[in-house]
C-alpha positions as CSV (number, residue, x, y, z in Angstrom):
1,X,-8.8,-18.7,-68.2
2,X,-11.1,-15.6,-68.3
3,X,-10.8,-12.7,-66.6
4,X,-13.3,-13.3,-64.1
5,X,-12.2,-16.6,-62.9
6,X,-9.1,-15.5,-62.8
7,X,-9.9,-13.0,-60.0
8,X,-12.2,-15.7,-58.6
9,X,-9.3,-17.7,-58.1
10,X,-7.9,-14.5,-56.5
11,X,-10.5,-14.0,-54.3
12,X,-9.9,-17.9,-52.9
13,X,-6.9,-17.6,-52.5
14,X,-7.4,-14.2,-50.4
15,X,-9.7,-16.2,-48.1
16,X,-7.4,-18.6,-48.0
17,X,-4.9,-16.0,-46.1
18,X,-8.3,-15.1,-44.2
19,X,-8.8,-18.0,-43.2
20,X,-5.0,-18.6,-42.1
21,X,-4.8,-15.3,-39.7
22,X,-8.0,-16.5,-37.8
23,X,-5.9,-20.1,-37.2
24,X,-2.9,-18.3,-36.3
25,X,-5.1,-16.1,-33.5
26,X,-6.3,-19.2,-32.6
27,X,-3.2,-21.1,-32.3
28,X,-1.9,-17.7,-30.6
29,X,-4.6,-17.7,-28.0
30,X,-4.6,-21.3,-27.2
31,X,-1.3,-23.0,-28.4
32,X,-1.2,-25.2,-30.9
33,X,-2.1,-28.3,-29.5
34,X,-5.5,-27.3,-28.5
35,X,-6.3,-26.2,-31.6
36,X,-5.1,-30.0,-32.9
37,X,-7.5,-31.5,-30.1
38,X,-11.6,-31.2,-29.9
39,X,-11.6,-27.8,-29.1
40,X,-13.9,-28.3,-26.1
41,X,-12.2,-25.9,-23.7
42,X,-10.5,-23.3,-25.3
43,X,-9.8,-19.7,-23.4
44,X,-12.6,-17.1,-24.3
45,X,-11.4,-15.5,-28.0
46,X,-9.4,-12.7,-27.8
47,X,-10.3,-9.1,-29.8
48,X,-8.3,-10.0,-32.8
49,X,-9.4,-13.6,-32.8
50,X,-12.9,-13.0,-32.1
51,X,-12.4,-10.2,-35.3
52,X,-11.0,-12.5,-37.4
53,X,-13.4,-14.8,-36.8
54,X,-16.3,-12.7,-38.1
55,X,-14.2,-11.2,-40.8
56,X,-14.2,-15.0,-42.1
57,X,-17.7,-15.5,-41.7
58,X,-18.4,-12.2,-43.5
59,X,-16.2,-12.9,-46.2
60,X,-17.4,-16.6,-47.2
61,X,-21.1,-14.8,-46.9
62,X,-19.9,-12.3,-49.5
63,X,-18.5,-15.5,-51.1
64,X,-21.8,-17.0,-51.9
65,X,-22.7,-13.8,-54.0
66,X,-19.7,-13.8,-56.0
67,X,-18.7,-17.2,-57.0
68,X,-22.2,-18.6,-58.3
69,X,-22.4,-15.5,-60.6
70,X,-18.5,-15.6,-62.2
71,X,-19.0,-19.7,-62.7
72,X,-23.0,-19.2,-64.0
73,X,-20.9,-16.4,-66.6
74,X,-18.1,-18.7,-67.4
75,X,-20.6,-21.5,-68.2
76,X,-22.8,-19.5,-69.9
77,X,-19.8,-17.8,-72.1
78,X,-20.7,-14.1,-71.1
79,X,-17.8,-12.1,-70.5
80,X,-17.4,-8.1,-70.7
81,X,-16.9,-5.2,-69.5
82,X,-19.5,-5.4,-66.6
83,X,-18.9,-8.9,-65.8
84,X,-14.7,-7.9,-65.7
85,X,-15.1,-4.5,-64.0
86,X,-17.5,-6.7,-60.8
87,X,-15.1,-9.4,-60.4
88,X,-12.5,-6.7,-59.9
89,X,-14.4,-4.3,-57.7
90,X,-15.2,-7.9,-55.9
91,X,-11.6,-9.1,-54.9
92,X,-10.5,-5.6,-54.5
93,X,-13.0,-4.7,-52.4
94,X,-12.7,-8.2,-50.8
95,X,-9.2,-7.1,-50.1
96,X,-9.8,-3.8,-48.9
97,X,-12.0,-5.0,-46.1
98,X,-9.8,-7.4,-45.2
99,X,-7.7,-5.0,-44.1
100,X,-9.8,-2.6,-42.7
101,X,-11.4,-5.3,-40.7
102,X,-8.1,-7.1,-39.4
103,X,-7.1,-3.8,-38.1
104,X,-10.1,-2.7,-36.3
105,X,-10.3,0.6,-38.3
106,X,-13.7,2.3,-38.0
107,X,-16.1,3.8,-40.5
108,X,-14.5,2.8,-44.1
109,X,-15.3,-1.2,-43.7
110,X,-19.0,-0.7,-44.8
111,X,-18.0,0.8,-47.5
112,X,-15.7,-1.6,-49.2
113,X,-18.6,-4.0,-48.1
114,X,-21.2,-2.6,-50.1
115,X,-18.6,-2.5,-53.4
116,X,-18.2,-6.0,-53.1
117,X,-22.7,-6.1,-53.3
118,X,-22.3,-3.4,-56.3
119,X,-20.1,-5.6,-58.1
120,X,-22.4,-8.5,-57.5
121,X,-24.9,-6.7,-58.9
122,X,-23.2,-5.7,-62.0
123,X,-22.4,-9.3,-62.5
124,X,-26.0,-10.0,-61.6
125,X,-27.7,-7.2,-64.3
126,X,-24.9,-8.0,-67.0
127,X,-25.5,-12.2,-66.8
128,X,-29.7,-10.8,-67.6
129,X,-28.5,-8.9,-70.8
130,X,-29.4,-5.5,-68.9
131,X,-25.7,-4.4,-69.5
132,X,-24.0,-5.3,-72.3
Protein backbone atom coordinates (compact mmCIF):
# COMPACT_ATOMS: atom_id res chain seq x y z
CA UNK A 1 0.00 0.00 0.00
CA UNK A 2 1.35 3.59 -0.77
CA UNK A 3 2.06 6.11 1.35
CA UNK A 4 -0.85 8.07 0.86
CA UNK A 5 -3.45 5.46 1.32
CA UNK A 6 -1.86 4.49 4.04
CA UNK A 7 -2.47 7.71 5.86
CA UNK A 8 -5.88 7.71 4.25
CA UNK A 9 -6.54 4.69 6.07
CA UNK A 10 -5.21 6.68 9.09
CA UNK A 11 -7.29 9.45 8.64
CA UNK A 12 -10.57 6.77 8.80
CA UNK A 13 -9.60 5.35 11.31
CA UNK A 14 -9.11 8.81 13.29
CA UNK A 15 -12.81 9.64 12.37
CA UNK A 16 -13.61 6.58 13.46
CA UNK A 17 -12.53 7.66 17.18
CA UNK A 18 -14.32 10.98 16.15
CA UNK A 19 -17.07 9.59 15.52
CA UNK A 20 -16.97 7.20 18.75
CA UNK A 21 -16.57 10.35 21.40
CA UNK A 22 -19.61 12.14 19.81
CA UNK A 23 -21.69 8.55 20.68
CA UNK A 24 -20.25 8.30 23.91
CA UNK A 25 -21.53 12.25 24.72
CA UNK A 26 -24.50 11.01 23.49
CA UNK A 27 -24.85 7.94 25.38
CA UNK A 28 -23.48 10.20 28.37
CA UNK A 29 -26.22 12.77 27.93
CA UNK A 30 -29.04 10.46 27.42
CA UNK A 31 -28.18 6.86 28.48
CA UNK A 32 -27.76 4.30 26.37
CA UNK A 33 -31.05 3.13 25.65
CA UNK A 34 -32.20 6.28 24.10
CA UNK A 35 -29.59 6.43 21.90
CA UNK A 36 -30.66 2.53 20.84
CA UNK A 37 -34.40 3.86 20.37
CA UNK A 38 -35.65 6.68 17.61
CA UNK A 39 -34.08 9.37 19.11
CA UNK A 40 -37.27 11.43 19.10
CA UNK A 41 -36.89 13.02 22.51
CA UNK A 42 -33.51 13.30 23.62
CA UNK A 43 -32.39 16.06 26.41
CA UNK A 44 -31.07 19.33 24.54
CA UNK A 45 -27.00 18.42 23.70
CA UNK A 46 -24.74 19.26 26.13
CA UNK A 47 -21.39 21.62 25.37
CA UNK A 48 -19.17 18.79 24.71
CA UNK A 49 -21.79 16.88 22.77
CA UNK A 50 -23.02 19.61 20.80
CA UNK A 51 -18.89 20.13 20.06
CA UNK A 52 -18.39 16.92 19.14
CA UNK A 53 -21.06 16.90 17.07
CA UNK A 54 -19.79 19.68 14.72
CA UNK A 55 -16.21 18.49 15.08
CA UNK A 56 -17.68 15.34 13.13
CA UNK A 57 -19.45 17.22 10.69
CA UNK A 58 -16.33 19.40 10.07
CA UNK A 59 -14.18 16.55 9.87
CA UNK A 60 -16.16 14.31 7.15
CA UNK A 61 -16.47 17.92 5.20
CA UNK A 62 -12.73 18.04 5.25
CA UNK A 63 -13.12 14.28 4.31
CA UNK A 64 -14.55 14.89 0.98
CA UNK A 65 -11.41 17.00 0.05
CA UNK A 66 -8.93 14.46 1.00
CA UNK A 67 -10.11 11.10 0.09
CA UNK A 68 -11.23 11.74 -3.76
CA UNK A 69 -7.67 13.24 -4.29
CA UNK A 70 -5.36 10.23 -2.47
CA UNK A 71 -7.73 7.47 -4.43
CA UNK A 72 -7.90 9.72 -7.95
CA UNK A 73 -3.56 9.52 -7.12
CA UNK A 74 -3.54 5.96 -6.33
CA UNK A 75 -5.58 5.14 -9.50
CA UNK A 76 -3.81 7.21 -11.53
CA UNK A 77 -0.21 5.92 -10.20
CA UNK A 78 1.09 9.47 -9.08
CA UNK A 79 2.88 9.37 -5.98
CA UNK A 80 5.74 11.83 -4.62
CA UNK A 81 6.87 14.01 -2.65
CA UNK A 82 3.88 16.51 -2.79
CA UNK A 83 1.29 13.94 -2.95
CA UNK A 84 3.15 12.16 0.48
CA UNK A 85 4.02 15.41 2.23
CA UNK A 86 -0.38 16.53 1.78
CA UNK A 87 -1.59 13.24 3.00
CA UNK A 88 0.54 13.81 6.01
CA UNK A 89 -0.01 17.44 6.71
CA UNK A 90 -3.82 16.04 6.10
CA UNK A 91 -4.17 13.41 8.99
CA UNK A 92 -1.81 15.30 11.11
CA UNK A 93 -3.63 18.22 10.86
CA UNK A 94 -6.81 16.17 11.03
CA UNK A 95 -5.48 15.14 14.31
CA UNK A 96 -4.43 18.19 15.57
CA UNK A 97 -7.82 19.70 15.31
CA UNK A 98 -9.30 17.06 16.77
CA UNK A 99 -7.83 17.85 19.71
CA UNK A 100 -7.99 21.35 19.75
CA UNK A 101 -11.72 21.10 18.98
CA UNK A 102 -12.62 18.33 21.68
CA UNK A 103 -11.09 20.55 24.16
CA UNK A 104 -12.72 23.75 23.39
CA UNK A 105 -9.28 25.51 23.07
CA UNK A 106 -9.49 28.84 21.33
CA UNK A 107 -7.58 30.48 18.45
CA UNK A 108 -5.12 27.49 17.16
CA UNK A 109 -8.20 25.27 15.62
CA UNK A 110 -8.36 27.39 12.35
CA UNK A 111 -5.15 26.94 11.90
CA UNK A 112 -4.82 23.23 11.77
CA UNK A 113 -7.99 23.69 9.66
CA UNK A 114 -6.58 25.49 6.95
CA UNK A 115 -3.28 22.86 6.79
CA UNK A 116 -5.65 20.19 6.21
CA UNK A 117 -6.97 22.75 2.77
CA UNK A 118 -3.01 23.38 2.04
CA UNK A 119 -2.47 19.83 1.92
CA UNK A 120 -5.45 19.36 -0.24
CA UNK A 121 -4.11 21.61 -2.44
CA UNK A 122 -0.77 20.20 -2.75
CA UNK A 123 -2.48 16.97 -3.59
CA UNK A 124 -4.70 18.91 -5.93
CA UNK A 125 -1.62 21.03 -7.93
CA UNK A 126 0.72 17.71 -7.82
CA UNK A 127 -2.28 15.20 -9.41
CA UNK A 128 -2.21 18.42 -12.52
CA UNK A 129 1.57 17.92 -13.05
CA UNK A 130 2.20 21.58 -11.48
CA UNK A 131 4.46 19.91 -8.80
CA UNK A 132 6.41 17.22 -9.55
Amino acid sequence: MSVELTYLAYTIALFFVVVFLQAGTGIQNNGGLAMANNRDNLKPPTVIQARMKRLVDNYRENLWFFAPLILIAAISGISNQWTVLGAQVFFFSRLGHAIWYAFGWPIVRPLFWFAGIVACVLIFLALFGVLA
